[in-house]
C-alpha positions as CSV (number, residue, x, y, z in Angstrom):
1,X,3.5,-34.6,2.8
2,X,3.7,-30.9,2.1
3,X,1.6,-28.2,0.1
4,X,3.3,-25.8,-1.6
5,X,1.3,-22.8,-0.9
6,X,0.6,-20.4,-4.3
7,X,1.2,-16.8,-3.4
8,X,0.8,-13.2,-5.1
9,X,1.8,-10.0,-4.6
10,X,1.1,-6.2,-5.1
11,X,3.0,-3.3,-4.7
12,X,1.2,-0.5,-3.9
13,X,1.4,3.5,-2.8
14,X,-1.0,5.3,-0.6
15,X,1.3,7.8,1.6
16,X,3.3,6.3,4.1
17,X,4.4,3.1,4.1
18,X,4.0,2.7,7.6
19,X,0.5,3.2,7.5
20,X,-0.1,0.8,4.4
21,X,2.0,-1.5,6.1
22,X,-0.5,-1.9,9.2
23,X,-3.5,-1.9,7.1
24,X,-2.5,-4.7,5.3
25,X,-0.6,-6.8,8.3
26,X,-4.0,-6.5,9.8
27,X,-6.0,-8.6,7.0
28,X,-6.4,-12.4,6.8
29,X,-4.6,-14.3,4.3
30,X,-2.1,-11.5,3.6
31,X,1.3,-13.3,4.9
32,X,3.6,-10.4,4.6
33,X,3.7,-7.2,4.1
34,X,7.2,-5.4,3.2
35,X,8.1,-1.4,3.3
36,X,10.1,-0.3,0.4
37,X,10.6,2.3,-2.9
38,X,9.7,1.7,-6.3
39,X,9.0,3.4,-9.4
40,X,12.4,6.3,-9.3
41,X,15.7,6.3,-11.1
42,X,18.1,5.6,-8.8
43,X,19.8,2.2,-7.8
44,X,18.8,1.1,-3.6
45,X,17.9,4.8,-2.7
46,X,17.8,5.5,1.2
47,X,14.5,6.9,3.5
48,X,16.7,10.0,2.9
49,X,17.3,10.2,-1.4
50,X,13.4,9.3,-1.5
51,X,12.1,11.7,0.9
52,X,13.7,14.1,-0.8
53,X,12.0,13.9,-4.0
54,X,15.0,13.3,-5.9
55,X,15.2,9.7,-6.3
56,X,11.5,10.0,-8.1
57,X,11.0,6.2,-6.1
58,X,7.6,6.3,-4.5
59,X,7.1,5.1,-0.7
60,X,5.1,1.5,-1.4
61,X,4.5,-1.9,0.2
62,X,5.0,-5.5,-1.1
63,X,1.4,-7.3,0.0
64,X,2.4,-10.8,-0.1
65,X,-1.1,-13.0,-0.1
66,X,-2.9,-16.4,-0.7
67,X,-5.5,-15.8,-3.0
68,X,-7.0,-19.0,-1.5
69,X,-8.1,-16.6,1.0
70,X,-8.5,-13.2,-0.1
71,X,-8.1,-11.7,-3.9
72,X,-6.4,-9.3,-5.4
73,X,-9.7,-7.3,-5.7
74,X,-9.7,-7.1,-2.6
75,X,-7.0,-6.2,-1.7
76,X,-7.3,-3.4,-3.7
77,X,-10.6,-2.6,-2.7
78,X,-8.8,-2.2,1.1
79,X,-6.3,0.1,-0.3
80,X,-8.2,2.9,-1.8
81,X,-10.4,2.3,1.3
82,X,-7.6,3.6,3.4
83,X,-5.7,6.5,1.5
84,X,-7.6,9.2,-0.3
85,X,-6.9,8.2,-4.0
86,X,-8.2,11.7,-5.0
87,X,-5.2,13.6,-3.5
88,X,-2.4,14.1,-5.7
89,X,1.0,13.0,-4.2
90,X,-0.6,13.8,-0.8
91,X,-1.9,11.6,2.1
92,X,-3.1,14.0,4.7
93,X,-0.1,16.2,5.8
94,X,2.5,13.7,4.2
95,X,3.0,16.1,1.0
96,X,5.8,15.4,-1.8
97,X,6.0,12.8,-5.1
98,X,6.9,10.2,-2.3
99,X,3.5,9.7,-1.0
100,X,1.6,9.6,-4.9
101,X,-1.2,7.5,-5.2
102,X,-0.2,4.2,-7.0
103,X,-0.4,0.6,-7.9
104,X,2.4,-1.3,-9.7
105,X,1.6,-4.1,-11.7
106,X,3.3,-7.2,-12.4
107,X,1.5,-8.6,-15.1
108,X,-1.9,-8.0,-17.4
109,X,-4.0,-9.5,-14.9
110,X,-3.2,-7.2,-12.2
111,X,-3.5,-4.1,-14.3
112,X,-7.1,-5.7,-15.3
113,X,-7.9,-5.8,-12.2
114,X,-7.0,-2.5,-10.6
115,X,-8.3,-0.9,-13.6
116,X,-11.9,-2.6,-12.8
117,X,-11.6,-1.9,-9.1
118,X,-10.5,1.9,-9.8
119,X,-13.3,2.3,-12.5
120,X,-15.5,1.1,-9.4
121,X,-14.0,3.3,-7.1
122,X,-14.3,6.4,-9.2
123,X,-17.9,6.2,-9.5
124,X,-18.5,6.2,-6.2
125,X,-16.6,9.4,-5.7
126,X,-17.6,12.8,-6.7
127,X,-14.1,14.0,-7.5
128,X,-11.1,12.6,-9.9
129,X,-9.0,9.4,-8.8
130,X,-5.5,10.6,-9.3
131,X,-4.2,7.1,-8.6
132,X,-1.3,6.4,-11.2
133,X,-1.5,2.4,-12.9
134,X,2.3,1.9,-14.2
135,X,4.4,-1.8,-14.2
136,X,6.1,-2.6,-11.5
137,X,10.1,-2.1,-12.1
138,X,12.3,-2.8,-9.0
139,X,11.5,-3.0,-5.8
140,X,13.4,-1.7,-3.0
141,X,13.2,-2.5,0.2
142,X,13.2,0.1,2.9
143,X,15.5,0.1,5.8
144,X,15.0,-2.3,8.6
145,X,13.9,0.1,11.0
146,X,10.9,0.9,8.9
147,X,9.7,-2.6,9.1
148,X,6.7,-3.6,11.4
149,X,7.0,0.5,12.6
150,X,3.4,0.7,14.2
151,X,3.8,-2.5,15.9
152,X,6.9,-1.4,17.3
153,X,5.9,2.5,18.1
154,X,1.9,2.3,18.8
155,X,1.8,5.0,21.0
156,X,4.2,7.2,18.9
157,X,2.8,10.7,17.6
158,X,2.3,9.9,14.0
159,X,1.1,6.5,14.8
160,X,-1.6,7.8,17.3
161,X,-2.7,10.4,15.2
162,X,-2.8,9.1,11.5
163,X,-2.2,5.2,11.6
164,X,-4.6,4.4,14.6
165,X,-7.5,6.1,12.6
166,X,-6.6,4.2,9.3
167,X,-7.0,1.1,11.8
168,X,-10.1,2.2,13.0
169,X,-11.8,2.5,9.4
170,X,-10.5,-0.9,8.3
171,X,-12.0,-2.4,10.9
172,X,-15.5,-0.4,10.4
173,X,-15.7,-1.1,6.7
174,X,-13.5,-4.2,6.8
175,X,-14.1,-6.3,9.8
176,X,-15.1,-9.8,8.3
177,X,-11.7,-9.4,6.5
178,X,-9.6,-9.1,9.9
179,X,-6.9,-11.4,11.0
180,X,-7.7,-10.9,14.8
């Protein structure tokens, strides 16, 4: 006898898709997490078209999850947790429209639900939370190589120097919610 196990999703923007990528691989009850582009004009756009601002897609993860185990509160919680939400289409050095602040929404209850956790959010901050709330057109996936990057290049530059640190603080404020 099998269970047919109910899933969700969100799509969501906080920089670079390789560091959202590892924060959420990293979570219980999150089953996969998928680079890709979302929210620009153009049909299957490359790394390329979207870094260069052109495309207008946004750089985004899929967060594919059993709500059995953890919510899509919380999941949202962990995302403006790791990415400064206050930064207009900028994570750190990672500037351009590419690397905006958002969540994509598939139905009402999702956008109920980032809009409670972002009214939370923003009174805990003392400046404005830039993070856009829009439905979720396509999605795109990214190219393969993108896929599982900071398991692949840990001790790459970028990955020692920005993704490492995101690790660090989702395990700090996070821990009960780890996988390992």
């Amino acid at each position: 006898m099998s269970v047919d196990m109910q899933t969700e999703s969100l799509v969501l923007g906080g920089g670079c898709f390789w560091c959202t990528e590892a924060v959420f691989l990293a979570l219980r009850g999150v089953l996969s997490v998928t680079p890709g582009y979302s929210g620009g004009h153009t049909g299957n756009p490359s790394y390329e078209e979207v870094c260069s601002g052109e495309s207008g897609h946004v750089e985004v993860v899929r967060v594919v999850y059993d709500p059995a185990v953890i919510g899509a509160a919380t999941v949202l919680r962990v995302f403006f947790a790791t990415h400064d939400p206050t930064s207009l289409n900028r994570q750190g050095a990672d500037a351009g429209s590419q690397y905006a602040s958002v969540v994509y929404y598939a139905n009402e209850a999702q956008k109920a639900c980032a809009q409670e956790v972002m009214h939370d959010v923003q009174g805990l901050l003392d400046r404005q939370v830039v993070t856009r709330l829009e439905p979720l057109g396509t999605f795109w996936p990214a190219e393969d190589y993108h896929h599982d990057y900071y398991a692949r290049h840990p001790l790459q530059g970028y990955c020692q120097i920005v993704i490492a640190p995101k690790l660090a603080k989702l395990r700090q404020g996070f821990e009960p919610l780890l996988a390992r």
